[in-house]
C-alpha positions as CSV (number, residue, x, y, z in Angstrom):
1,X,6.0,-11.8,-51.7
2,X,2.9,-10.1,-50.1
3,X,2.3,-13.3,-48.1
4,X,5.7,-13.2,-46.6
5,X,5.7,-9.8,-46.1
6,X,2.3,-10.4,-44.3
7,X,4.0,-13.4,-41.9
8,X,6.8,-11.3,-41.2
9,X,4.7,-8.7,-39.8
10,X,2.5,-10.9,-37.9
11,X,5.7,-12.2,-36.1
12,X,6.7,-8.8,-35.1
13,X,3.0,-8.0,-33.7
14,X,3.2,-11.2,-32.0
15,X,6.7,-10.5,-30.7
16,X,5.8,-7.2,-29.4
17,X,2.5,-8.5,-27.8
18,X,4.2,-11.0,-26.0
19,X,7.0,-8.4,-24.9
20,X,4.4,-6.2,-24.1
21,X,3.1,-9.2,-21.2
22,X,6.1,-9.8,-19.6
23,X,5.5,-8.8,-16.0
24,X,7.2,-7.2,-13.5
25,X,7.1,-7.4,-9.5
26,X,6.9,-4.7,-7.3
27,X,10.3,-3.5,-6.0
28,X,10.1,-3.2,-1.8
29,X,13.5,-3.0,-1.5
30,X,14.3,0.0,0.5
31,X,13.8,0.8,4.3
32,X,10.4,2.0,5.6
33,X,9.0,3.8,9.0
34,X,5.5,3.4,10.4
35,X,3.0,5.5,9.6
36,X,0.3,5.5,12.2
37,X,-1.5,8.2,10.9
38,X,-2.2,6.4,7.7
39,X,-2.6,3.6,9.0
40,X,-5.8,1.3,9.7
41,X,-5.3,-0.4,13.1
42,X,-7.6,-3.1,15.1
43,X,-8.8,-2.3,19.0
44,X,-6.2,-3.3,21.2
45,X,-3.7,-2.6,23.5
46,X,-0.8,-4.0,21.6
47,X,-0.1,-4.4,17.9
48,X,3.4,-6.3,17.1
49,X,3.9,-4.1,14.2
50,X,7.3,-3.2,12.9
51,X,8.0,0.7,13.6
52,X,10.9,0.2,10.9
53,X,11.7,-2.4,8.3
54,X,14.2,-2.9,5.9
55,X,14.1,-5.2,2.6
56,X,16.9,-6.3,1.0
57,X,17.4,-9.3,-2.0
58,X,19.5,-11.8,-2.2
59,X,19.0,-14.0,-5.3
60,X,15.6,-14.9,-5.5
61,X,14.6,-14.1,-2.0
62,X,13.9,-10.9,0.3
63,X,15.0,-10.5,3.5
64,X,13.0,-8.8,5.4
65,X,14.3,-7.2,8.9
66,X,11.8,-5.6,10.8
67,X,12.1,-3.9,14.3
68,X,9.5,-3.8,16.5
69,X,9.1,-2.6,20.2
70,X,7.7,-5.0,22.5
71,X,5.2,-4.8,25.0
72,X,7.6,-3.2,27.8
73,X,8.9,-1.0,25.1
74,X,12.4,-2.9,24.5
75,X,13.2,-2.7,20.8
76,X,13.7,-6.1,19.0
77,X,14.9,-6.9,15.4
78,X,14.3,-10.3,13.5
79,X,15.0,-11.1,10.6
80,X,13.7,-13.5,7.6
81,X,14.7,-14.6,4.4
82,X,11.7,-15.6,2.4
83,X,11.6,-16.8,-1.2
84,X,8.9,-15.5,-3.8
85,X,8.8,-18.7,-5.4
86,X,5.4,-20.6,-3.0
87,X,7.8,-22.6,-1.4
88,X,8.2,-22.3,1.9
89,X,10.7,-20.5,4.4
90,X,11.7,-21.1,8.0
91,X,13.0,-18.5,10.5
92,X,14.0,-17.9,13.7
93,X,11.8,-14.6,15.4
94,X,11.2,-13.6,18.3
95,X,13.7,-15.6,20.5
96,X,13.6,-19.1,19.6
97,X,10.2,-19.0,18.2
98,X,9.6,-21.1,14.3
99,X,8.3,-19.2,11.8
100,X,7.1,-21.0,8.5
101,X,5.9,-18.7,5.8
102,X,5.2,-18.6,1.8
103,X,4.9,-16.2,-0.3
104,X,3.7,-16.1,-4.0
105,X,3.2,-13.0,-6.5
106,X,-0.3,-11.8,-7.8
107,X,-0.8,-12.1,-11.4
108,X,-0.1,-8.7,-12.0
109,X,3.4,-8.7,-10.1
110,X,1.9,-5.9,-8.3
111,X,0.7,-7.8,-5.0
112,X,3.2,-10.0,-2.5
113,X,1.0,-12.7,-0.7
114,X,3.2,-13.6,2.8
115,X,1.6,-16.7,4.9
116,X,3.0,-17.6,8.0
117,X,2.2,-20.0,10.8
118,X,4.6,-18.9,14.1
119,X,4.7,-21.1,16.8
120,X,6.6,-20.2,20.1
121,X,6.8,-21.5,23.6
122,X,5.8,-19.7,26.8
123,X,5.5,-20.9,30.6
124,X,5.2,-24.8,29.1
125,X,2.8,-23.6,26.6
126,X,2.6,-23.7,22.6
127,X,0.9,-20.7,21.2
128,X,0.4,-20.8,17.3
129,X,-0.3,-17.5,15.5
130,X,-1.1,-17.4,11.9
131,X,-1.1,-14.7,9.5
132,X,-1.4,-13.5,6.3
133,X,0.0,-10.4,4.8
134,X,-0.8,-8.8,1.3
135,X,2.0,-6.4,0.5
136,X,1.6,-3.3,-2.2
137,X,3.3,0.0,-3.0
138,X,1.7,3.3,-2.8
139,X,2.3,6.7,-4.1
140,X,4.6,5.5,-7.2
141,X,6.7,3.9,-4.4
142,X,6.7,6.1,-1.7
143,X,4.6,4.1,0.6
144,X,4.1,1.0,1.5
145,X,0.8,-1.1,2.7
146,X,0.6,-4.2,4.3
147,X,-2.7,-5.7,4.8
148,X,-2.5,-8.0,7.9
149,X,-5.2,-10.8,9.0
150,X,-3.7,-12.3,12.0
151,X,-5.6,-15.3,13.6
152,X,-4.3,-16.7,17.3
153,X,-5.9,-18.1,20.5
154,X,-7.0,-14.8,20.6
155,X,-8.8,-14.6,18.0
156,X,-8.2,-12.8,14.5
157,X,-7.5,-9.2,13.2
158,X,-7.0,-6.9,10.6
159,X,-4.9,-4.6,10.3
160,X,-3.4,-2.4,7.3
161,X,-0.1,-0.8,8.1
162,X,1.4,1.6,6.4
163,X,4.9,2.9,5.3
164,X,6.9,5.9,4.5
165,X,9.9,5.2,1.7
166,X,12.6,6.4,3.5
């Protein structure tokens, strides 16, 4: 009798324990503005950072739609649907430019890993940027940091941008 009381117990420790494990990811959802003064930002004259972006699900994807201005100050929007699975996405940004990406969870569920290779097409030339952005939540949720290495003809930079909840 002690024995199987003993077993029984042991399956509910082992029960809770693994309970206990089960993970769960970050929640972006939610839409988010710029932050400059938090921010961490590389030398240069222009930055294609998102002054707003909104994060929605559908299924087992995000999509992400971030609006940007660009360089003569016209505001853009693209959008991407991206699964969190590792396998990999295409979207249209930017015009007509290709935008492969993956993205994969930390271990911890707490960290989204986005890598993206973007090529587009301008005055008969291919340009190829890629980037890699590590996306966590601040403040309980409020915030949102995105930790960009970009690499390009140009050469590469870091960034972190970050986000208030709205």
């Amino acid at each position: 009798m002690k024995s199987r009381f003993a077993a029984i117990v042991m399956g509910g420790i082992a029960i809770i324990a693994t309970a206990a494990t089960i993970i769960v990811n970050a929640d972006f959802k939610g839409e988010w503005a710029f932050n400059e003064g938090k921010s961490k930002l590389s030398e240069g004259r222009f930055r294609m950072n998102a002054q707003k972006i909104k994060v929605s699900a559908d299924g087992d994807a995000l999509v992400i739609e971030r609006t940007s201005n660009s360089p003569n100050g016209e505001s853009m929007t693209s959008s991407e649907k991206i699964t969190t699975d590792g396998k990999q996405t295409e979207s249209t940004v930017f015009g007509s430019a290709k935008k492969l990406s993956t993205a994969a969870w930390s271990a911890s569920g707490e960290e989204l890993t986005i890598t993206s290779n973007t090529k587009f097409e301008r005055d008969g030339n291919v340009f190829e940027i890629k980037s890699v952005e590590v996306w966590k939540l601040l403040d309980g949720g409020k915030g949102l940091s995105l930790d960009v290495t970009t690499t390009s003809q140009r050469g590469e930079t870091k960034n972190t941008f970050v986000y208030d909840k709205k």
